[in-house]
C-alpha positions in Angstrom: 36.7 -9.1 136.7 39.1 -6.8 135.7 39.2 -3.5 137.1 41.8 -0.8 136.8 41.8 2.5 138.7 42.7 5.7 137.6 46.1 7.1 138.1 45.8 11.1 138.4 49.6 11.1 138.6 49.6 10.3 135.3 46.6 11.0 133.7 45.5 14.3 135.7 42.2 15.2 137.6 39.5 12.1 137.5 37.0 14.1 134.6 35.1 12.2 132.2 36.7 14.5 129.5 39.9 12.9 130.6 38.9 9.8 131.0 37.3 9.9 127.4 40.6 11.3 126.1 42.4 8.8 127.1 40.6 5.4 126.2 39.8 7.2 122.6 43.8 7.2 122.7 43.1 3.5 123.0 40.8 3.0 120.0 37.6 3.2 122.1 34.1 5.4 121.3 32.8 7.1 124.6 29.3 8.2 125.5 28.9 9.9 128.9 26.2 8.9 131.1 24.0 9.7 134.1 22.2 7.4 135.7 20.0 8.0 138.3 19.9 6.1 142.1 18.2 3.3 141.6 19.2 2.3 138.7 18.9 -1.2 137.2 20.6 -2.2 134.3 19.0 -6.1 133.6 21.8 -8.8 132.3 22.8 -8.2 129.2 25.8 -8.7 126.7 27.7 -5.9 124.2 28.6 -7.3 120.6 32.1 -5.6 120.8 34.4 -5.3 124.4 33.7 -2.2 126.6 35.4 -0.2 129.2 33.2 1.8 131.6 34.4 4.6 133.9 32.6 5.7 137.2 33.4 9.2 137.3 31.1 9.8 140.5 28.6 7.7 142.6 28.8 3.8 143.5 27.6 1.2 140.9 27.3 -2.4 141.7 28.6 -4.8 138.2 27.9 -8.5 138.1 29.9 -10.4 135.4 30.9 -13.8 135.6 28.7 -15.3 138.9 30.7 -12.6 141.3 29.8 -8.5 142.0 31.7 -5.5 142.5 31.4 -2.1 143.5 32.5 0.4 141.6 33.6 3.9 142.9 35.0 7.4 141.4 38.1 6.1 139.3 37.1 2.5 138.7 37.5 1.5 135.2 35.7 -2.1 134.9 36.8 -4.1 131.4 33.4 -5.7 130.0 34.5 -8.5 127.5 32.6 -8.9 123.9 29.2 -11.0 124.3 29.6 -11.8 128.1 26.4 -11.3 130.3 26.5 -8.8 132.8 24.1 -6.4 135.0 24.6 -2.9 136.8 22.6 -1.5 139.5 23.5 2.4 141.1 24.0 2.1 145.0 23.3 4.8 147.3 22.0 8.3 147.0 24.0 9.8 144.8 23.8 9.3 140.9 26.2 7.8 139.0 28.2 9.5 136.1 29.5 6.9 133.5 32.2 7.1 130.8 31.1 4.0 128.8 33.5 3.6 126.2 32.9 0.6 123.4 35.8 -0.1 120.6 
């Protein structure tokens, strides 16, 4: 899985209205999200490639047999028509940039 962190040295402060700025700079829609603790998103696939961005909160992706958590300035690349599920970890909601080109 690919997974890039945010770099406040060169993007500023980890907001999702950064965050959104900068992958609409790459062609991308965003939608900001909250998702309560507790939180299961069942496998599923997108029909174009996504980026989503934790902004806050610990959410656990599975894509391609293997998991990963996610924390505050994870950015997890979601490849067109793969399956893939989400759950939120912990107490603490999770706030989601979910960006789809």
């Amino acid at each position: 899985m690919l997974v890039e962190k945010w770099d406040k040295s060169t993007a500023g402060p980890l907001t999702a209205e950064n965050v959104s700025s900068v992958l609409q700079s790459r062609g991308y829609r965003c939608l900001v999200e909250k998702y309560d603790t507790g939180t299961t998103m069942h496998e599923h696939a997108h029909d174009e490639p996504r980026k989503d961005a934790v902004i806050s909160g610990r959410l656990q992706v599975g894509m391609f047999g293997k998991e990963v958590v996610l924390t505050p300035g994870d950015i997890i690349n979601i490849p067109e028509g793969i399956d893939h599920d989400a759950v939120v970890l912990g107490s603490e909601p999770v706030v989601l940039v979910e960006a789809a080109k």
